[in-house]
C-alpha positions as CSV (number, residue, x, y, z in Angstrom):
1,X,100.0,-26.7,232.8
2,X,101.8,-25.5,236.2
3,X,102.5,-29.0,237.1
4,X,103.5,-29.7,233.1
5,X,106.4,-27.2,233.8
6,X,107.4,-28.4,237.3
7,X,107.6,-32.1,235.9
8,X,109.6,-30.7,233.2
9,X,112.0,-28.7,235.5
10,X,112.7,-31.8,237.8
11,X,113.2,-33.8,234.6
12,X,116.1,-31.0,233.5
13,X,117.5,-31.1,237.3
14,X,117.1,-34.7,237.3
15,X,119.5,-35.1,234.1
16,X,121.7,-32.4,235.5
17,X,122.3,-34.4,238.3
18,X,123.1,-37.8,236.1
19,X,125.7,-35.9,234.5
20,X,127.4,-35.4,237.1
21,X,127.4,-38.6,238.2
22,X,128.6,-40.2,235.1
23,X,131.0,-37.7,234.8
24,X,132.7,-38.5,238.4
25,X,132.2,-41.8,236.9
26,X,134.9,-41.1,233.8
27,X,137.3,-39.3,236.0
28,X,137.6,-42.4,238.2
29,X,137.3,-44.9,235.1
30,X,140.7,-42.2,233.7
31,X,142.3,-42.6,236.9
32,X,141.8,-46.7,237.0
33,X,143.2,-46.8,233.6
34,X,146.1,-44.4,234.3
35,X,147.4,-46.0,237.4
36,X,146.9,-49.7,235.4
37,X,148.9,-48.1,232.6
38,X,151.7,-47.3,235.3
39,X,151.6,-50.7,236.8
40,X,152.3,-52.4,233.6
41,X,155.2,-49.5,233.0
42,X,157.2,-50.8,236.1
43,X,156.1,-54.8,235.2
44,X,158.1,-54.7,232.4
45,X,160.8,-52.7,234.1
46,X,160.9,-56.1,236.9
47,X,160.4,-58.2,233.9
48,X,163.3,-57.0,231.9
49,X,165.6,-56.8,235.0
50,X,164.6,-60.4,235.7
51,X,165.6,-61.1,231.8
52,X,169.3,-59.6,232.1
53,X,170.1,-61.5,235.5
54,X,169.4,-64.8,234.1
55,X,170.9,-63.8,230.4
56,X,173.9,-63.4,232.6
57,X,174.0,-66.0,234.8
58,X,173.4,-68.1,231.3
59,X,176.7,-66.9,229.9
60,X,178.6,-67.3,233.6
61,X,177.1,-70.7,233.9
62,X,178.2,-71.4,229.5
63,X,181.9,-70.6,231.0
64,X,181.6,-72.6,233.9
65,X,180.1,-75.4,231.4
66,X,183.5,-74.6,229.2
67,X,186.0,-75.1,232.0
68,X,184.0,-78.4,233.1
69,X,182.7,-76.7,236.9
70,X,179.2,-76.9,235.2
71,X,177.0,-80.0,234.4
72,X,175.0,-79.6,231.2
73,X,171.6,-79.9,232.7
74,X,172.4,-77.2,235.2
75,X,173.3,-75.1,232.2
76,X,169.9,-76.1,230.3
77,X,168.3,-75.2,233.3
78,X,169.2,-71.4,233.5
79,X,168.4,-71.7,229.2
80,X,164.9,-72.4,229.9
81,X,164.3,-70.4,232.6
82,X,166.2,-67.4,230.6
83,X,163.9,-68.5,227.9
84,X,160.6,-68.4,229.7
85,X,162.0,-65.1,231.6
86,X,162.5,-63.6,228.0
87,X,158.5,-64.6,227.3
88,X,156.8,-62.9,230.3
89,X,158.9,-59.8,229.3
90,X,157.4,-60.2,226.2
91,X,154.2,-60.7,227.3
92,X,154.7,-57.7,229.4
93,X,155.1,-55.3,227.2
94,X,152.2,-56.6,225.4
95,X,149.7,-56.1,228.5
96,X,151.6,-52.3,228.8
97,X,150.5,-51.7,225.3
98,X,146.7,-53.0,225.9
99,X,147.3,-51.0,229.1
100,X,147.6,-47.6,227.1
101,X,145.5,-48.2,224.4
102,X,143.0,-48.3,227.0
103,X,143.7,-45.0,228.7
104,X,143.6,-43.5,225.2
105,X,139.8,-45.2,224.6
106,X,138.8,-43.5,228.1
107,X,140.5,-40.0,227.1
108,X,138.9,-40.1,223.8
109,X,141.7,-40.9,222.1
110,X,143.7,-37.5,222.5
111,X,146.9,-40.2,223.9
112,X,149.6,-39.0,221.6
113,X,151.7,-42.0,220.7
114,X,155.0,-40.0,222.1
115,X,153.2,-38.6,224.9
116,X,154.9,-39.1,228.4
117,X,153.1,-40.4,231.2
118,X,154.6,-39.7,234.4
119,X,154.9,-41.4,237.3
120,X,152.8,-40.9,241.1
121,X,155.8,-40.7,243.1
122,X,154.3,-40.5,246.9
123,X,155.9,-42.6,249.7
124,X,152.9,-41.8,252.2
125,X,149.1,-41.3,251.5
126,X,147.2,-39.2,253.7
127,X,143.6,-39.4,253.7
128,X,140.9,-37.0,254.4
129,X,138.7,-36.3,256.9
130,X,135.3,-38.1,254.9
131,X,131.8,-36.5,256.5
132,X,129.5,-39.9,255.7
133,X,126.7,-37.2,255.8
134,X,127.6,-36.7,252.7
135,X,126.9,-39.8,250.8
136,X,123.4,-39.0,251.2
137,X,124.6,-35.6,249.0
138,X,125.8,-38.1,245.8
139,X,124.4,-36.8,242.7
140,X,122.9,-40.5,242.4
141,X,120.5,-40.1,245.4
142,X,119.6,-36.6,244.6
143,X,118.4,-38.0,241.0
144,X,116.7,-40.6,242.9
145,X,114.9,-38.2,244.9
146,X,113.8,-36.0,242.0
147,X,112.3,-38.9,240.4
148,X,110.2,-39.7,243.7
149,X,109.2,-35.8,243.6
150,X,108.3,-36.0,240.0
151,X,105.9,-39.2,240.4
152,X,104.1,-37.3,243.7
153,X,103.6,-34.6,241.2
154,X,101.9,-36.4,238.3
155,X,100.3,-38.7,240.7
156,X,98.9,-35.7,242.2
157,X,97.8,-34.3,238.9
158,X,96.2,-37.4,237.9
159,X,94.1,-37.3,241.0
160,X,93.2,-33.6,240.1
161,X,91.3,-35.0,237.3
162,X,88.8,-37.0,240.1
163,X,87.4,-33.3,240.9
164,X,84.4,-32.1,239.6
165,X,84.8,-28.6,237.2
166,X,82.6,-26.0,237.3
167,X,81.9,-23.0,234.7
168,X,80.0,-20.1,235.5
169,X,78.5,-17.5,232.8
170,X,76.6,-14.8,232.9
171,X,74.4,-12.5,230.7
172,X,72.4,-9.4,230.9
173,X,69.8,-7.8,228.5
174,X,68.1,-4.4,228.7
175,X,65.1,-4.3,227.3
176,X,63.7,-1.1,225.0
177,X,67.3,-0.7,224.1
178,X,66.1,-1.0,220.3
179,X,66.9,3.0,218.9
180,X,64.9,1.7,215.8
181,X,61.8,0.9,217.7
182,X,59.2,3.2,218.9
183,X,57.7,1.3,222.1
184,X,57.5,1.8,225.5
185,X,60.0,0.1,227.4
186,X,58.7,1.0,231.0
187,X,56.7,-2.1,231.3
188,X,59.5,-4.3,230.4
189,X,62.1,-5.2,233.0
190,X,65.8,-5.9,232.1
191,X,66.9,-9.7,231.9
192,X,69.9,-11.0,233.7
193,X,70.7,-14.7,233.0
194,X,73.5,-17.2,235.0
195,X,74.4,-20.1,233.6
196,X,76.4,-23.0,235.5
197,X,77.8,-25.9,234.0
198,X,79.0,-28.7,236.1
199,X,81.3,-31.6,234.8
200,X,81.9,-34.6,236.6
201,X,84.6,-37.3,235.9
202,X,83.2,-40.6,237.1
203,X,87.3,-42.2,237.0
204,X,87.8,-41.9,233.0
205,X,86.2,-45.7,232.7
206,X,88.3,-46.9,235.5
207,X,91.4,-45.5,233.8
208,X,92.5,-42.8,235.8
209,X,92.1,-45.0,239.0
210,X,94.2,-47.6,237.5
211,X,97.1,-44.9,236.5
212,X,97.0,-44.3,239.9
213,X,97.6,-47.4,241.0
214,X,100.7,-47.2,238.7
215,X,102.2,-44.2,240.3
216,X,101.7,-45.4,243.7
217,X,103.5,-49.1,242.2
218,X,106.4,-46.9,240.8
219,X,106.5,-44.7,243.7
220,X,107.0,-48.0,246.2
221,X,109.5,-49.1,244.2
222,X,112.0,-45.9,243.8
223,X,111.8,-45.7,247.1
224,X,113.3,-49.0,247.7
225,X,115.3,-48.5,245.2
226,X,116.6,-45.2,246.7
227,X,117.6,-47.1,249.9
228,X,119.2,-49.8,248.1
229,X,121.3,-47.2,246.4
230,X,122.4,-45.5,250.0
231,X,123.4,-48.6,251.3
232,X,125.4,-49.8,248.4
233,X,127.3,-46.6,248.4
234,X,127.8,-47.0,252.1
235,X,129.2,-50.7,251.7
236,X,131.3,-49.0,249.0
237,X,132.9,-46.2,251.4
238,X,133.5,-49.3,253.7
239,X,135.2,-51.0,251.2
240,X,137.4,-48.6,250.0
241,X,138.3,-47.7,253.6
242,X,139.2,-51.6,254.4
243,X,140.8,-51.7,250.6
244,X,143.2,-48.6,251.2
245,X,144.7,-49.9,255.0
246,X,145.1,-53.2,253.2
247,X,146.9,-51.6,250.3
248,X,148.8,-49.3,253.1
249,X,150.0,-52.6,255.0
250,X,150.9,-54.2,252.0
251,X,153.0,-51.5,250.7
252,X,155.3,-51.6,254.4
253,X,154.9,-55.4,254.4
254,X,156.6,-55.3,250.4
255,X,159.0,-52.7,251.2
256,X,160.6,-54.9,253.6
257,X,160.2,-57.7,251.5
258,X,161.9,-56.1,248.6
259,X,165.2,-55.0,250.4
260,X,165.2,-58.6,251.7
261,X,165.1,-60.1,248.7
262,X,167.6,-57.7,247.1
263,X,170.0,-58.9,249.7
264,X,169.0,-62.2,249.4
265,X,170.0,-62.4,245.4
266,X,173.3,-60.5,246.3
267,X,174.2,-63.4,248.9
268,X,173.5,-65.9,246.5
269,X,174.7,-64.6,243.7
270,X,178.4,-64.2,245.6
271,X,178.3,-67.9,246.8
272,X,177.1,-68.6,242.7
273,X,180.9,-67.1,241.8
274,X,182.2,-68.4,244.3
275,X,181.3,-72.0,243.6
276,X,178.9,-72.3,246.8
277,X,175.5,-72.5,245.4
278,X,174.0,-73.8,242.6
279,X,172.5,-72.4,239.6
280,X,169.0,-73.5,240.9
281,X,169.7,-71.5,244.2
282,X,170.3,-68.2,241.9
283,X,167.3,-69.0,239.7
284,X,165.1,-69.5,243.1
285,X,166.7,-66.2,244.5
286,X,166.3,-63.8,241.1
287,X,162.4,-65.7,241.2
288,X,161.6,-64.5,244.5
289,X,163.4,-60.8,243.8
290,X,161.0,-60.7,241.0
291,X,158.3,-61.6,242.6
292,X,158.8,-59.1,245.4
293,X,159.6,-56.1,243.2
294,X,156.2,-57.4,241.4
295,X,154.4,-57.1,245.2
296,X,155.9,-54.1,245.7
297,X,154.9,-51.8,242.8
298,X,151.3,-53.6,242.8
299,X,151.1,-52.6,246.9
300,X,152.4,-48.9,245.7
301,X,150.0,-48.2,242.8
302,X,146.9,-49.9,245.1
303,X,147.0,-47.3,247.5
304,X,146.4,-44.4,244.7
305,X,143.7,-46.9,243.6
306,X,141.9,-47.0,246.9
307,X,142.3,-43.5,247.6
308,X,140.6,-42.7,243.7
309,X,138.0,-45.0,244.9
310,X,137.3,-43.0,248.2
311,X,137.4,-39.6,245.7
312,X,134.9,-41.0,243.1
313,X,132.4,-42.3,246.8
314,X,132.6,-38.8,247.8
315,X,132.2,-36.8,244.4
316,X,136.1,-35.2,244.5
């Protein structure tokens, strides 16, 4: 019975401890869905500035057709690509509405439709000093641990049951005692009676052996399993680690990238007016400021990403 309650108590610890880990779990999943939500925000933001560049180089380059400074495939040119430009943003906004739908699933749908989501608005990231000592502290390994304590117990309660049992009784009788009876007890000696009563358990038919077999199996294979588990969270921590510099890297690299290109589209949308460059030039130029406003804000959100990830490794 002792060890009935102390199985039971590791099994309540146990659970305690996987609901905490599956609640770290749902703060990450929130946080992954949150920061998606944002991304797809500022995709339709590039996506609709993209859209209004080439609507108006359409109607420059319909004037320029007018006045005859425009041939007509050059103008169906920036038509299709103001076309196609007007479907991603489309499509954008779509993906932003998946995007929040998603966030409200995870929140259990408490996502007001006219609720605001604000932005993360952090130029620099600063991590924190991570002790690895304390991976071995995740609410995972600790469940994994209880279990192995738990099969040591009932293995050693089945093996209990290999032990002999022993009861011991004992009786006494006074002779002459009778008040009812005339007679003469002095030739009569009292009576004091033992009885033991010895039970052996010759392996319950081979089946107690056998169980034990099992929890010596099951007890082998948590134990492996519990190693696998601390070095998958380990290759996790070193992925997050390697994930967050790259992010960090990125987001410099795109910075640069994005003032570049802004200048870039500037240049060639002066020689456009100015009868320089073509309208495949400014179509090539608003393409690759798209694309690195796209770099950017993907670079910017990935760092928050990474550093959830390292939060969720570490149980914060």
């Amino acid at each position: 019975e002792i060890l009935s309650g102390l199985v039971g108590s590791e099994m309540c610890i146990r659970d305690r401890y996987n609901y905490q880990a599956a609640k770290f779990d749902l703060v990450y999943s929130v946080k992954q869905y949150y920061i998606t939500y944002l991304k797809s925000l500022k995709n339709i933001e590039t996506q609709n500035n993209a859209f209004k560049l080439l609507e108006q180089q359409y109607k420059d380059s319909e004037n320029r057709f007018a006045q005859g400074l425009l041939a007509r495939n050059d103008l169906l040119q920036v038509n299709a690509q103001m076309l196609q430009s007007k479907q991603d943003l489309a499509r954008a906004k779509a993906d932003s509405k998946i995007a929040r739908y998603q966030l409200k699933n995870v929140l259990g749908g408490s996502l007001d439709a006219n609720e605001k989501i604000n932005d993360l608005e952090k130029l620099e990231i600063l991590l924190e000093d991570y002790n690895l000592e304390e991976l071995n502290s995740r609410s995972e390994i600790k469940a994994v641990k209880m279990t192995i304590e738990s099969l040591i117990s009932q293995k050693f309660a089945n093996r209990g049951t290999y032990m002999p049992t022993a009861d011991l009784s004992l009786s006494y009788t006074k002779f002459g005692d009778d008040a009812f009876l005339d007679a003469d007890d002095s030739s009569a000696d009292d009576q004091q009676t033992a009885t033991i009563n010895l039970k052996w358990n010759l392996f319950n038919g081979g089946k107690d052996a056998s169980q034990d077999i099992i929890y010596k199996k099951r007890l082998l294979q948590t134990k492996e399993a519990l190693e696998d588990l601390k070095l998958s969270i380990k290759l996790q921590y070193e992925k997050a680690i390697e994930e967050f510099d790259v992010s960090q890297l990125n987001f410099e690299t795109a910075k640069v990238s994005l003032e570049q290109s802004n200048e870039n589209y500037k240049i060639v949308n002066n020689r456009f007016n100015e009868g320089l460059s073509s309208s495949t030039d400014l179509i090539n130029a608003n393409f690759l400021l798209s694309s690195a406003k796209q770099s950017f804000d993907n670079a910017y959100y990935d760092r928050f990403l990474a550093k959830a990830s390292l939060d969720r490794i570490f149980e914060k």
